[in-house]
C-alpha positions in Angstrom: 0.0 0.0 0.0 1.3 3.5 -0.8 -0.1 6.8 0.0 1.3 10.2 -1.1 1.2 13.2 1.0 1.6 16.6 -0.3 2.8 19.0 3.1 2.3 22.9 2.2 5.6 24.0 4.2 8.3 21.6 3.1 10.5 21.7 6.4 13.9 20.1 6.8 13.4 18.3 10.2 14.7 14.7 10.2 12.7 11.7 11.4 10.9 8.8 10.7 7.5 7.6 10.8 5.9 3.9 12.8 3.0 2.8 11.1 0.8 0.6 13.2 -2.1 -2.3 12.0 -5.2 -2.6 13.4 -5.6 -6.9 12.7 -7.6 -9.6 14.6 -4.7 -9.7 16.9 -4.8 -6.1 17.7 -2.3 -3.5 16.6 0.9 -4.7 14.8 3.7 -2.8 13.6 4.0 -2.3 9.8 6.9 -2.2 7.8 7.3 1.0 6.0 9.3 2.8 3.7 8.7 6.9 4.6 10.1 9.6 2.1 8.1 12.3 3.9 10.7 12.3 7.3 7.8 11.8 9.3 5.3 13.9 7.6 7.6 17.0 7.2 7.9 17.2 3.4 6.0 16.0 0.5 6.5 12.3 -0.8 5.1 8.5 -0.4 4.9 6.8 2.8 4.8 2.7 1.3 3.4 0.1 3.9 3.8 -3.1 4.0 1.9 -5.7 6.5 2.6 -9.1 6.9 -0.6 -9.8 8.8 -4.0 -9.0 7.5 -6.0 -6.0 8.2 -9.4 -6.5 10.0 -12.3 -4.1 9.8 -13.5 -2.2 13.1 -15.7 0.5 14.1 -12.8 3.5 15.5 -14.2 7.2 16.1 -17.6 6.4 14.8 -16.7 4.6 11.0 -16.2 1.1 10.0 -12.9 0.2 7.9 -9.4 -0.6 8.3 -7.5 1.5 10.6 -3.2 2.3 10.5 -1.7 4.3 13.1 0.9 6.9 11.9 3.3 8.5 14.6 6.9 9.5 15.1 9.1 6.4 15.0 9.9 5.1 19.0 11.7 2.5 20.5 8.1 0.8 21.8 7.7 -2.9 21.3 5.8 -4.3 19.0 1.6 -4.3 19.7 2.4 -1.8 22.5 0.9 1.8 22.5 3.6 4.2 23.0 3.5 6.4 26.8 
């Protein structure tokens, strides 16, 4: 899966971005392949799951949920602090 982000103030702050999976087991970290240092500039943030997604009702809507956020040390199917 990729997804392109266009940011209107391209800024040069380094970083990385964790994307987490929302699957029958709960959330599982993704693989991913982030051009955009953690949603600072434009480009394509590629994901790749080695588990299925599973469909859930989160803030009101049914689908398939990922969870973008700065990349942390936390363990795997752990919500960071």
């Amino acid at each position: 899966m990729s997804t392109g982000f266009l940011v209107a103030d391209d800024q040069p702050v380094p970083g990385t971005l964790a994307v987490d999976a929302l699957t029958a087991g709960g959330w599982r970290r993704a693989t991913v392949d982030d051009e955009t240092e953690a949603l600072h500039r434009t480009g394509l943030v590629q994901v790749s799951l080695s588990t299925p997604l599973a469909r859930a009702a989160r803030f009101g809507r049914e689908g398939f949920w990922l969870r973008l956020r700065p990349a942390t040390d936390t363990p795997e199917g752990e919500s960071p602090g």
